[in-house]
TORZALUM-101295 format. One line per field, with one value per residue (C-alpha): residue number from 1; y, x, z. Coordinates in pm, whole numbers, plus 50000, padded with zeros to 5 digits. Layout:
BEGIN
pos NUM|...
y Y|...
x X|...
z Z|...
END
This chain:
BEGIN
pos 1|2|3|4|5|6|7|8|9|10|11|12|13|14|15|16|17|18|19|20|21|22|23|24|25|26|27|28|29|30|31|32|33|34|35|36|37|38|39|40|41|42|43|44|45|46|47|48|49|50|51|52|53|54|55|56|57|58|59|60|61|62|63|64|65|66|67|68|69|70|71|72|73|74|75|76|77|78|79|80|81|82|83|84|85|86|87|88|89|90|91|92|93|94|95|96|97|98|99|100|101|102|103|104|105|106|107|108|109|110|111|112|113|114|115|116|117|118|119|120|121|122|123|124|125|126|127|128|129|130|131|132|133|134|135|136|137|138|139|140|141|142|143|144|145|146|147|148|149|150|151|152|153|154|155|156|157|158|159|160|161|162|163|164|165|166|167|168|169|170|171|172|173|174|175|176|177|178|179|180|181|182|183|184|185|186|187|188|189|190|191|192|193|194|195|196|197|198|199|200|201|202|203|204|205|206|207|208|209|210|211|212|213|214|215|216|217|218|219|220|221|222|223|224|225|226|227|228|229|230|231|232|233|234|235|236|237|238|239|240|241|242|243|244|245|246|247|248|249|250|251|252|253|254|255|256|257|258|259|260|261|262|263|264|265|266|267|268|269|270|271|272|273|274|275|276|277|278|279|280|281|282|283|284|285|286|287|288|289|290|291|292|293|294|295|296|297|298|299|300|301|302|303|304|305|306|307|308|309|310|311|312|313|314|315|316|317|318|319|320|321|322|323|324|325|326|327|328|329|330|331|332|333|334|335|336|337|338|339|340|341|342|343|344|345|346|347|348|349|350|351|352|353|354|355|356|357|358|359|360|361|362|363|364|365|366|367|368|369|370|371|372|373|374|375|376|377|378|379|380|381|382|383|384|385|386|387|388|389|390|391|392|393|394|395|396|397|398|399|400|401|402|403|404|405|406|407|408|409|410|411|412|413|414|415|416|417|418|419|420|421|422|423|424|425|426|427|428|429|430|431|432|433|434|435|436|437|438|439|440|441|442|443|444
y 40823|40520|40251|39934|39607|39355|39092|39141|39094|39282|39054|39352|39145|39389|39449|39219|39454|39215|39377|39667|39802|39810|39473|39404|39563|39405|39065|39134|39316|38963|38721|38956|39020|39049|38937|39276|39391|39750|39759|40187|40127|39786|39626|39576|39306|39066|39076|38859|38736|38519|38162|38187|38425|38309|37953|38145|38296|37957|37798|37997|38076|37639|37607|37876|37748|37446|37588|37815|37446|37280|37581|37558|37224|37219|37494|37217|36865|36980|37266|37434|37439|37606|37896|37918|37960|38211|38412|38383|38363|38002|38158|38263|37871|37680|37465|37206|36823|36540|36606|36413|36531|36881|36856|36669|36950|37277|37383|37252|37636|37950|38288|38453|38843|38919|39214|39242|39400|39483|39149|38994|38816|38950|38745|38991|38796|38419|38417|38023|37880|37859|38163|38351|38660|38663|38323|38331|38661|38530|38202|38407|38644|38431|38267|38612|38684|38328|38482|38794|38625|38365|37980|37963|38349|38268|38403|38278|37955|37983|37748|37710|37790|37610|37311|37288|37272|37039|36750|36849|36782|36412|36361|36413|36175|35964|35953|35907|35669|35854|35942|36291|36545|36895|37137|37509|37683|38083|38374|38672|38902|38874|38988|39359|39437|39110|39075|38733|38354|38345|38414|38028|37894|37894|37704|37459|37472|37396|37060|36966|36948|36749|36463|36591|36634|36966|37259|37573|37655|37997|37875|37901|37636|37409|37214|37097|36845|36575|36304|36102|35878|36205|36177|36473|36432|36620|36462|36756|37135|37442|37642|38014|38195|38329|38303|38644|38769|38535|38618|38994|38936|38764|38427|38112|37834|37567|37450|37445|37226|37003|36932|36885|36640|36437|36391|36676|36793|37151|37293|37429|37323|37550|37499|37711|38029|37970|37928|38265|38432|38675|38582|38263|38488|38603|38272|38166|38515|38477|38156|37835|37567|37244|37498|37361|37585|37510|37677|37980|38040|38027|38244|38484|38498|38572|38683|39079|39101|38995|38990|38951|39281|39272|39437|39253|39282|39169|39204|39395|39464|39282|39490|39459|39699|39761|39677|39954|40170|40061|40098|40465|40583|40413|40429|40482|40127|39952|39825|39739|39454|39307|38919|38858|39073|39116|39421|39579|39619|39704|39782|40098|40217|40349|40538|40730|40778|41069|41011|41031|40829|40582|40603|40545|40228|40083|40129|39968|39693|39644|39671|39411|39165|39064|39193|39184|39436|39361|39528|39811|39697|39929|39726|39723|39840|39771|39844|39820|39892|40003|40118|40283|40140|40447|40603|40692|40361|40284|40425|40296|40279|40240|39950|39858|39565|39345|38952|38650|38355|38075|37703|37431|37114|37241|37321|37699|37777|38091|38461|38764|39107|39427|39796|40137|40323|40570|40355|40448|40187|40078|39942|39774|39597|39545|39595|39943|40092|40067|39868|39699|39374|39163|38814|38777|38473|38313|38436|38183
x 44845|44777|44992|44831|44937|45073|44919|44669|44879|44844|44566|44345|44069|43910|43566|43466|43394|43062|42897|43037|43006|42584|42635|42816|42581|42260|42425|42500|42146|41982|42168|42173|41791|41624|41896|41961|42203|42321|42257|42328|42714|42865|43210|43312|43511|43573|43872|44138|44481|44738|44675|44926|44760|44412|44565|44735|44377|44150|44459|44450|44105|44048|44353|44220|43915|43982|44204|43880|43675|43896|43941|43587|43552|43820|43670|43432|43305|42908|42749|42659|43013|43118|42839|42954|43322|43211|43009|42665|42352|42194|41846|42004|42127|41788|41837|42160|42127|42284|42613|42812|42677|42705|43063|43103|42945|43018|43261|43125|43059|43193|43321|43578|43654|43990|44208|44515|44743|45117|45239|44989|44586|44492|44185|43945|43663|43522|43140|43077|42705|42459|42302|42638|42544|42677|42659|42418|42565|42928|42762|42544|42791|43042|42807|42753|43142|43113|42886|43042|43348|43144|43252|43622|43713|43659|44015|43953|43902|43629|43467|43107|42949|42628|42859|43057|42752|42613|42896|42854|42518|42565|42861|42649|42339|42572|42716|42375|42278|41982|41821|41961|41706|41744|41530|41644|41536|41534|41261|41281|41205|41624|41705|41695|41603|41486|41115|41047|41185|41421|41727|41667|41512|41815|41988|41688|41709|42085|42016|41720|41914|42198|41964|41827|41494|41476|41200|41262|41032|40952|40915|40567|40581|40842|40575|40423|40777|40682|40535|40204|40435|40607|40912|41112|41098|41405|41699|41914|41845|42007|41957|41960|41857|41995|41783|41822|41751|41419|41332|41341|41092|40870|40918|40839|41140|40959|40851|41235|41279|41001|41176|41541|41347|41182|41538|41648|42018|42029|42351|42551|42435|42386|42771|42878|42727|42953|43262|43181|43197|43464|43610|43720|43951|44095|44124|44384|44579|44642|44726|44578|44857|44768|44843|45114|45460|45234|44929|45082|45286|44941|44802|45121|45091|44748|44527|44568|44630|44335|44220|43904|43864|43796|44024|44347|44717|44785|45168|45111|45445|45640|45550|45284|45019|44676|44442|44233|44432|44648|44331|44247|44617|44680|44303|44446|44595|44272|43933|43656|43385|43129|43161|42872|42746|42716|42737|42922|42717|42853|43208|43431|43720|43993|44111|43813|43592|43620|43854|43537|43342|43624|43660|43352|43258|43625|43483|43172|43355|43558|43262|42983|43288|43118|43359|43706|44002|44188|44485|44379|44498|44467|44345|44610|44471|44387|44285|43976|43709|43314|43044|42696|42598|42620|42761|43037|43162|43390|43622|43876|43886|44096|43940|44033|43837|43742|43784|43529|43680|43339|43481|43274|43411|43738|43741|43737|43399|43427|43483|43309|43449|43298|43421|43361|43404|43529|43815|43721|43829|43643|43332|43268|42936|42614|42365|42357|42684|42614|42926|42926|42985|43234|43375|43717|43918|44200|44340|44460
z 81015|81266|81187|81122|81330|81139|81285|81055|80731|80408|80251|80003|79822|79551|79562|79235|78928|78840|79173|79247|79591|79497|79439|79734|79990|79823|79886|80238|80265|80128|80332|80653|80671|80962|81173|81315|81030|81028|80666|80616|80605|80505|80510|80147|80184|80406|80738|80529|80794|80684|80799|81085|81228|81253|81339|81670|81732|81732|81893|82125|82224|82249|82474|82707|82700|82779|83091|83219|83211|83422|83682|83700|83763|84019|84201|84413|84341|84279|84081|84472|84552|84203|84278|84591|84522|84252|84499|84296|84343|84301|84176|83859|83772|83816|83472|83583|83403|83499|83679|83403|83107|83283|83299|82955|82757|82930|82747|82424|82243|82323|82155|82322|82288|82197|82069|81894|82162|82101|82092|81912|82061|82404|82517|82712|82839|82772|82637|82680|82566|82288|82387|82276|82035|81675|81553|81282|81166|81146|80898|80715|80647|80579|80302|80173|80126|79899|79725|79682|79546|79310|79276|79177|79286|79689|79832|80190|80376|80690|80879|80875|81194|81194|81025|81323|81564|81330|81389|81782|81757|81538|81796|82063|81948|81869|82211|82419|82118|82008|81648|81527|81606|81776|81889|81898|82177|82195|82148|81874|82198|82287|81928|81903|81512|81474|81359|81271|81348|81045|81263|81381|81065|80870|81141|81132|80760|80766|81014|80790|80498|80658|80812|81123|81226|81376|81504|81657|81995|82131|82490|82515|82219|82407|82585|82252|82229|82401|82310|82425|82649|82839|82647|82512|82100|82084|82234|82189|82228|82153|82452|82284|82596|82938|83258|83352|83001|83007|83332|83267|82952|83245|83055|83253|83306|83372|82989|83010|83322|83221|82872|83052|83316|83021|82871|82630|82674|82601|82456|82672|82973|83283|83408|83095|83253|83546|83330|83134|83488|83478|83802|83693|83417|83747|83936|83570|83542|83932|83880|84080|84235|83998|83696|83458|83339|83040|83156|83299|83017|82804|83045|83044|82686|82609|82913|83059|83419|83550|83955|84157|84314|84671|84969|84923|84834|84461|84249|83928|83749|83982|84300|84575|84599|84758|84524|84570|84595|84259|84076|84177|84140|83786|83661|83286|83334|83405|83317|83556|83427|83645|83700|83530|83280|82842|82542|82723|83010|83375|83224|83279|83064|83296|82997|82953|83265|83503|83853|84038|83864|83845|84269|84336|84107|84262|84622|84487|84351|84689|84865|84666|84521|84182|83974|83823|83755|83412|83272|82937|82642|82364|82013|81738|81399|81054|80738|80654|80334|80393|80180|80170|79833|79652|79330|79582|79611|79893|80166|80312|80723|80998|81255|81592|81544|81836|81764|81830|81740|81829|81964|81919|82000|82047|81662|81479|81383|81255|81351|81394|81399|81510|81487|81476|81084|81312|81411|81776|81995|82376|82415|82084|82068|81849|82062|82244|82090|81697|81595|81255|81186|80959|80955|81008|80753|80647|80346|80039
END
């Protein structure tokens, strides 16, 4: 039997006899539709940690953060420096704002992916914008677990997600002295599963309901913002899209450029793509010379080894080694990502791809230098609770769930989980690997 971590507590809501696991499902069925839910199998309850523990998680994830913003920054005075230090191409960053407001807001929303390693929260990668997957599943499902429980019975305290973008947004209006209004800015054509605009709606709903005037825009719509004068009705935007993503559904920017020119700041700005490359993960673990005892410790503590891969010596375990050829003769040791890249995509398992497979994407790697070599860590488990719905009522499961605590402001907004039933471990992702979804809380 795998042990489970305990990290993650002993917190065992039941499933509430007034539902039923039926009942259960049919809630998270309602609340979850047609936001690409895998509906089939369920959780049954929700991921319940003591309070410490989540506190060390959002603690964390802000602190690093907030390390991997000013690493950025520090990398050169202007966005072209930054893309240049990070080896990228300037094609894929067309969108930058005002050079202030850039750097203000960068790091303004993010969700992190993190595992519970031996010692407790290993922090794997950095996803940092508003175009970060998840969000509107971890709030809805979150609601849904309040429902589940029923006014009074709730045995959990989570932040709401779209409430903590909210008070961004009024903080941010406030701060360019401007009405409240936002405009969210995405397309249904990024959202596998997804059929129709109510994965934004209910965030629109949610800001409509609070005071703000607010409209979502398919891009082809975004042009219809302005007003007569050539103003921007929308002073704020959430920008729910990546260029690359857009550009591959043959989408035109320019809607986008023309509504940034006529004043709307979208959230995050284009200098959060630069801080979720990977490489800058590598710049922190290797450690840059204005880092604090502070900061390294923090790194120490909750980053794997980490290092831009290119020909060069590197200490791993307190010896020097090629770094090329460390990462052929220890492949079990090691993970490969790209620098830029999401779901999973351009990222090898040491663990469990072939030797030649493995020597060849390393020589690759050496050879292109656009991507990063992190230490393995294998995810600590749990227990977990799922259900199909049926007379059969629920199983229990052993997860080795993979963590996304979202930041906004600096402040926890919420977490979502995702897992295998299997209790596989590896590549864990919605999109293109099946994984199911949960919301991880603090337990009262």
């Amino acid at each position: 039997m795998t042990e489970h971590h305990p990290w993650f507590g002993s917190y065992a809501p039941d499933v509430p006899a007034r539902l039923g696991p039926a009942g259960v499902r049919e809630v998270l069925r309602e609340e979850m539709r047609d936001l690409g839910f895998h509906e089939e199998l369920v959780s049954a309850r929700p991921l319940l940690v003591p309070p410490r523990a989540a506190a060390e998680l959002y603690g964390a994830a802000a602190r690093l953060l907030d390390l991997l913003r000013r690493a950025l920054l520090a990398s050169g005075p202007t966005a072209r420096h930054r893309m240049a230090a990070l080896g990228v191409d300037e094609s894929l960053h067309p969108l930058f704002t005002d050079d202030r407001l850039e750097e203000r807001y960068c790091g303004c929303m993010a969700r992190p992916d993190a595992v519970i390693g031996a010692d407790g929260p290993r922090f794997l990668e950095f996803n940092v914008g508003g175009a970060v997957g998840g969000a509107v599943h971890t709030h809805m499902m979150t609601r849904a677990w309040r429902r589940v429980y029923g006014p009074g019975g709730v045995p959990f305290d989570g932040p709401s997600l779209f409430g903590a973008r909210r008070r961004l947004f009024a903080a941010v209006c406030e701060e360019l002295g401007v009405p409240p209004a936002v405009a969210l800015l995405g397309t249904v054509r990024d959202l596998p599963g997804v059929g129709s605009a109510r994965y934004f709606d209910v965030e629109v709903g949610h800001l409509r309901r609070h005071g703000f005037r607010a409209e979502f825009f398919e891009p082809e719509e975004l042009d219809g913002g302005h007003d007569p004068g050539g103003g921007f009705r929308f002073p704020v935007g959430l920008r729910h899209f990546t260029v690359t993503e857009w550009r591959g559904h043959g989408i035109d920017l320019a809607p986008v450029r023309r509504a940034l020119d006529a004043g709307c700041l979208f959230l995050a700005p284009q200098t959060a793509f630069l801080i979720s490359n990977k490489k800058v993960l590598g710049w922190i673990s290797e450690g840059l010379p204005w880092m604090t005892g502070a900061d390294r410790e923090l790194v120490r503590r909750y980053l794997p080894w980490t290092r831009v891969v290119r020909e060069r010596r590197v200490v791993w375990r307190g010896r020097g080694h090629d770094l090329g050829e460390l990462l052929v003769r220890r492949r079990a040791c090691f993970v490969l990502k790209k620098a830029v890249g999401m779901c999973g995509d351009g990222v090898l398992l040491g663990p469990s791809t072939g030797p030649a497979v493995w020597e060849r994407a390393v020589g690759r790697a050496l050879r292109e230098e656009d991507s990063i070599a992190q230490e393995y860590v294998e995810a600590g488990r749990c227990a977990a609770v799922v259900t199909d719905g049926t007379g059969s009522g629920t199983r229990p499961a052993t997860i080795a769930p993979l963590l996304g605590p979202y930041v906004v402001a600096g402040k926890p907004a919420g977490c979502l989980v995702r897992y295998f039933a299997s209790g596989e471990s590896g590549i864990v992702s919605m999109y293109g690997h099946g994984a199911l979804i949960n919301v991880l809380v603090a337990g009262r």
